[in-house]
DRENFIFI-296682 format. One line per field, with one value per residue (C-alpha): residue number from 1; residue in three letters; x, y, z. Coordinates in nm, 2 decimals. Layout:
BEGIN
num = [NUM;...]
residuo = [ALA;...]
c1 = [X;...]
c2 = [Y;...]
c3 = [Z;...]
//
This chain:
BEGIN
num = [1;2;3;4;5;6;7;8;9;10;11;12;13;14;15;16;17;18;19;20;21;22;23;24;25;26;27;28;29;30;31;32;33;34;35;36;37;38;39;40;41;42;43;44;45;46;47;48;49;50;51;52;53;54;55;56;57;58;59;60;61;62;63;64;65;66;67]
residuo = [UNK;UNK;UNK;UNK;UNK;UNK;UNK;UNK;UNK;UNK;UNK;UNK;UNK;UNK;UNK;UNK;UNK;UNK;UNK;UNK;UNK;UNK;UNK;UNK;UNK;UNK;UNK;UNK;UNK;UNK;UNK;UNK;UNK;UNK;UNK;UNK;UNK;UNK;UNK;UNK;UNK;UNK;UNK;UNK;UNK;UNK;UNK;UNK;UNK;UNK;UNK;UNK;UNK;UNK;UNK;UNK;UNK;UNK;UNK;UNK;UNK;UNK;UNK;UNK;UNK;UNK;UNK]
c1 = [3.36;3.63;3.76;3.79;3.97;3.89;4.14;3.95;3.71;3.47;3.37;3.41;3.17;2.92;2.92;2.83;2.56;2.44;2.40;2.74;2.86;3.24;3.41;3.69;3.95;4.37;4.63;4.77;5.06;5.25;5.12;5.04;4.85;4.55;4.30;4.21;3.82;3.77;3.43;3.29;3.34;3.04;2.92;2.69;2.95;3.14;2.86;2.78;3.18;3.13;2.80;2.95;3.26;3.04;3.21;3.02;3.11;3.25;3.24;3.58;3.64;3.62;3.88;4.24;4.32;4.69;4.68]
c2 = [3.92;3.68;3.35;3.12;2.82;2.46;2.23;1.90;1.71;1.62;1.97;2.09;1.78;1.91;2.28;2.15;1.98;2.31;2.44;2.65;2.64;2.51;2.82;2.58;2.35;2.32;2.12;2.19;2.42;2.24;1.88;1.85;1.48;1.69;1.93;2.25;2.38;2.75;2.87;3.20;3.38;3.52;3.55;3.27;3.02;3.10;3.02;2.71;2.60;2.70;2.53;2.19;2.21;2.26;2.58;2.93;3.17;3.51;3.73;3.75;4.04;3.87;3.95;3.89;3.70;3.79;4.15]
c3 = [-1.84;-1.91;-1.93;-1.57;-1.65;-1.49;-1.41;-1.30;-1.52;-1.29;-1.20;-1.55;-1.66;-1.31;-1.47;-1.82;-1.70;-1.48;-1.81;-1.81;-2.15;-2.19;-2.44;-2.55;-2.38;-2.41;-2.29;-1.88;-1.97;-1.64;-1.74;-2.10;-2.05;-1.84;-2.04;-1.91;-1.97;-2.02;-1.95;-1.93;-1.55;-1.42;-1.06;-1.12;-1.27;-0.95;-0.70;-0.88;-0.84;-0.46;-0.45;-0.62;-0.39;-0.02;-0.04;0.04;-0.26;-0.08;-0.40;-0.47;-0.75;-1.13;-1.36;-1.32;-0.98;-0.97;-0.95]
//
């Protein structure tokens, strides 16, 4: 479906252990001392980030967020 990228290690380290697997990681483009962690988007990885944030997931459209 596409990559969603993660910028804080806690939640990426929360989704690993969900048993989301992490694709790859990078440097912050704005901040190159922080990683980045790319995992693959899915409607389930997005419920889980809602779930692990006490947010409720509204199914916002996947694919690319600035259009």
């Amino acid at each position: 479906m596409g990559i969603k990228m993660i910028y804080k290690k806690t939640l990426a380290m929360d989704l690993i252990k969900a048993g989301f697997d992490l694709e790859y990681t990078t440097r912050n483009r704005k901040n190159r001392k922080y990683q980045c962690y790319a995992f693959e988007d899915s409607v389930e990885l997005r419920k889980s980030i809602a779930r692990i944030n006490n947010q409720r997931y509204k199914g916002y459209p996947i694919g690319n967020e600035t259009e």
